[in-house]
C-alpha positions as CSV (number, residue, x, y, z in Angstrom):
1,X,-76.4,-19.8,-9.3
2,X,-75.3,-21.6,-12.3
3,X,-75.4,-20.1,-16.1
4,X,-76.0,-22.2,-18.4
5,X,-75.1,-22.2,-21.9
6,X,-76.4,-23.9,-24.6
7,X,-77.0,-27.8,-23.7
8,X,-76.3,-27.1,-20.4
9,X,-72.6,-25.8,-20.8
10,X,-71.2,-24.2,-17.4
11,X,-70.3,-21.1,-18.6
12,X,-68.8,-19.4,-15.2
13,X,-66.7,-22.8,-15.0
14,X,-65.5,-22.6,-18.0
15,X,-64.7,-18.6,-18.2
16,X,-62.9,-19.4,-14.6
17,X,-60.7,-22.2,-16.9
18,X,-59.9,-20.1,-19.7
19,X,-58.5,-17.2,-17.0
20,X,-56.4,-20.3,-15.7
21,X,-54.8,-21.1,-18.9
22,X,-54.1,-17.6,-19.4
23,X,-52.9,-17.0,-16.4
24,X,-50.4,-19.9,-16.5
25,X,-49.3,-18.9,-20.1
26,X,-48.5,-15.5,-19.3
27,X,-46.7,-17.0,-16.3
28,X,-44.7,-19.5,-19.1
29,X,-44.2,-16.1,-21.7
30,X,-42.7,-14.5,-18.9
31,X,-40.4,-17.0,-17.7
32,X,-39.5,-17.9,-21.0
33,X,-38.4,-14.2,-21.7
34,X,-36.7,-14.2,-18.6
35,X,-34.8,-17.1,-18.8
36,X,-33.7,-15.6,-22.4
37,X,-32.8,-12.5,-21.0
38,X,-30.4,-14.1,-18.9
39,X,-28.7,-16.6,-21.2
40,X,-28.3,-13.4,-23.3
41,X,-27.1,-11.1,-20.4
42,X,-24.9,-14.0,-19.4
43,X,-23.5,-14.1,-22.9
44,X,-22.6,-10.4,-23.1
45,X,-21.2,-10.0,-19.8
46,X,-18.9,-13.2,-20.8
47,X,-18.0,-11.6,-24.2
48,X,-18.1,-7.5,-23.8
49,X,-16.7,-7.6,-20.3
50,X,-16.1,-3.9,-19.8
51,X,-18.7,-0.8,-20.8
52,X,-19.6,-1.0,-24.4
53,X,-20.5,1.7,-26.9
54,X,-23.2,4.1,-25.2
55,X,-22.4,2.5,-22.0
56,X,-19.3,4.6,-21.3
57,X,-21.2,7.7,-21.1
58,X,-24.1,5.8,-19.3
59,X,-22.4,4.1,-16.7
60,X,-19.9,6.8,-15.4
61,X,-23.2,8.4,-15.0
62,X,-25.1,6.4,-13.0
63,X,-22.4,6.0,-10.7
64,X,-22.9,9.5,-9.9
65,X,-26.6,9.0,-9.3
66,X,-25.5,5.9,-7.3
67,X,-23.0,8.5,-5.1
68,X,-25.7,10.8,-4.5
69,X,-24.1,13.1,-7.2
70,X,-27.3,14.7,-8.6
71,X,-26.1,17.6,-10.0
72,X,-23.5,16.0,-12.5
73,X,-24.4,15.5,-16.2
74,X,-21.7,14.0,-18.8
75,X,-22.8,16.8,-21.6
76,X,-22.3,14.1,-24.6
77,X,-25.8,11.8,-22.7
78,X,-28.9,13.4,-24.4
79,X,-31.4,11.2,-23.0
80,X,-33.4,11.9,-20.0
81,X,-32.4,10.8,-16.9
82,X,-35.3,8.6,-15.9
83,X,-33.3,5.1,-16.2
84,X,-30.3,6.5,-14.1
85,X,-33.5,7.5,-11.7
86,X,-35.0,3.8,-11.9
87,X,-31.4,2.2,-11.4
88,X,-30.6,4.6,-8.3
89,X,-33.5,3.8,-6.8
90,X,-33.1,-0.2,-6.9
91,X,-29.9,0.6,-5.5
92,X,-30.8,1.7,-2.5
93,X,-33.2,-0.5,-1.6
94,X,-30.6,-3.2,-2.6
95,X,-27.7,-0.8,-0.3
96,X,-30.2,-1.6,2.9
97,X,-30.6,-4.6,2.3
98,X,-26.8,-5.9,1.3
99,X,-23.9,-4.9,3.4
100,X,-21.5,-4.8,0.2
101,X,-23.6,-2.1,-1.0
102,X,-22.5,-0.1,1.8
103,X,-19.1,0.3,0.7
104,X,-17.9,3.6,-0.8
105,X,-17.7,2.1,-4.3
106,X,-20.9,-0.1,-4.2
107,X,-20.3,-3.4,-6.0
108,X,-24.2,-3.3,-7.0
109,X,-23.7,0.1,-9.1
110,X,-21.2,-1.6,-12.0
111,X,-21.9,-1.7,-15.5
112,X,-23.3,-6.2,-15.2
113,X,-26.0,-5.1,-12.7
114,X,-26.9,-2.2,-14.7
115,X,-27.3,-4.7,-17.9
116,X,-28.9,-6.9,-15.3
117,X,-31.5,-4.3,-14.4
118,X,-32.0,-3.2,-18.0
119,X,-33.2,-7.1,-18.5
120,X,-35.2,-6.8,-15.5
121,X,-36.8,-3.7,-16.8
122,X,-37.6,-5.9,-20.5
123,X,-40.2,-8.3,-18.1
124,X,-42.7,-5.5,-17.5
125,X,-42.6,-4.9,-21.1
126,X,-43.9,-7.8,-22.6
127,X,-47.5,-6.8,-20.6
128,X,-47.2,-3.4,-22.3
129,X,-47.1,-5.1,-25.6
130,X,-49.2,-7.3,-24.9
131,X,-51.5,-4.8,-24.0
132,X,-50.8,-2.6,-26.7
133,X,-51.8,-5.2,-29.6
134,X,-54.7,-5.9,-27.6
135,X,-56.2,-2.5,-27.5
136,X,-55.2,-2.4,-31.5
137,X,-57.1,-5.8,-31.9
138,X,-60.1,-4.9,-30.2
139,X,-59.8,-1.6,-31.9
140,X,-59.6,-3.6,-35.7
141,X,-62.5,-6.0,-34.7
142,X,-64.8,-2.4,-33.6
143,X,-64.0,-0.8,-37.1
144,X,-64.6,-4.2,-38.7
145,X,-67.3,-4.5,-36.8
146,X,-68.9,-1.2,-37.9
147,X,-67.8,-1.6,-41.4
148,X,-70.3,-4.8,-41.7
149,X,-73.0,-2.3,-40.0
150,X,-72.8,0.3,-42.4
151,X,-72.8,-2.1,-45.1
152,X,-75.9,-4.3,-44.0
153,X,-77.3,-0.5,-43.3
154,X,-76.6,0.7,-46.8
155,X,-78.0,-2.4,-48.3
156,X,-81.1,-2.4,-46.4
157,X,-81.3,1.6,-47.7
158,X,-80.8,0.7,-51.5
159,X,-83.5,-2.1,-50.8
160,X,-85.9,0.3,-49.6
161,X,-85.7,2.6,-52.2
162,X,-85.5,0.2,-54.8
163,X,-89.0,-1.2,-53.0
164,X,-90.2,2.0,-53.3
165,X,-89.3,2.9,-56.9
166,X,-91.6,-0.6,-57.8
């Protein structure tokens, strides 16, 4: 079965089109911002070779996590843990599936992979944004949408009683 808009327009055809194109530009937003991220990660790594700023509390850090050191904290970090968790964890899925990972100081737990990962991590983010101006959108189009009601009720109110008062 067929819906049909007005002059016969296929509406499920079209609504299936319009999740195409979406689809497809997410897919282009996504590799645009990835392909950024790693001109930009390129860049740094090129230019700021060795840990940088926060990163030489951060990265010492990790490295623990990395050597199953789970009970060291540098006492000058006052963030939570949760990244060093993240990075760990991609490390040892990445330590069964590379041998160099294996080795007792893992080439996969330096500072350029942890940048790497942070750029990684940035992908996921655009959908939370994404979905974050769309809930506020929606939102502003409901409280627009009930600001015209109210109005339209208001005025139909003062008409009333104005028909009344005659």
């Amino acid at each position: 079965v067929v819906e049909r808009g007005a002059g016969g327009f296929d509406c499920s055809r079209e609504m299936k089109k319009s999740g195409q194109v979406f689809v497809v530009g997410v897919a282009a937003i996504v590799l645009g911002i990835g392909l950024v991220n790693g001109v930009f990660l390129a860049y740094v790594n090129s230019h700021v070779p060795e840990p940088y700023m926060d990163e030489i509390f951060h990265v010492p850090q990790t490295q623990h996590y990395c050597s199953q050191n789970f009970t060291h904290w540098d006492p000058m970090i006052t963030t939570l843990p949760g990244l060093y968790g993240l990075f760990t964890a991609a490390h040892y899925i990445a330590t069964f599936f590379s041998p160099l990972a294996h080795a007792t100081h893992s080439p996969l737990c330096t500072h350029a992979y942890m940048r790497a990962f942070n750029c990684a991590l940035s992908l996921p983010l655009f959908f939370v944004f994404y979905a974050i101006l769309r809930r506020l959108h929606t939102t502003h189009h409901q409280h627009h949408a009930l600001q015209l009601h109210t109005q339209q009720h208001q005025q139909q109110h003062q008409q009333q009683q104005q028909h009344q008062q005659h």
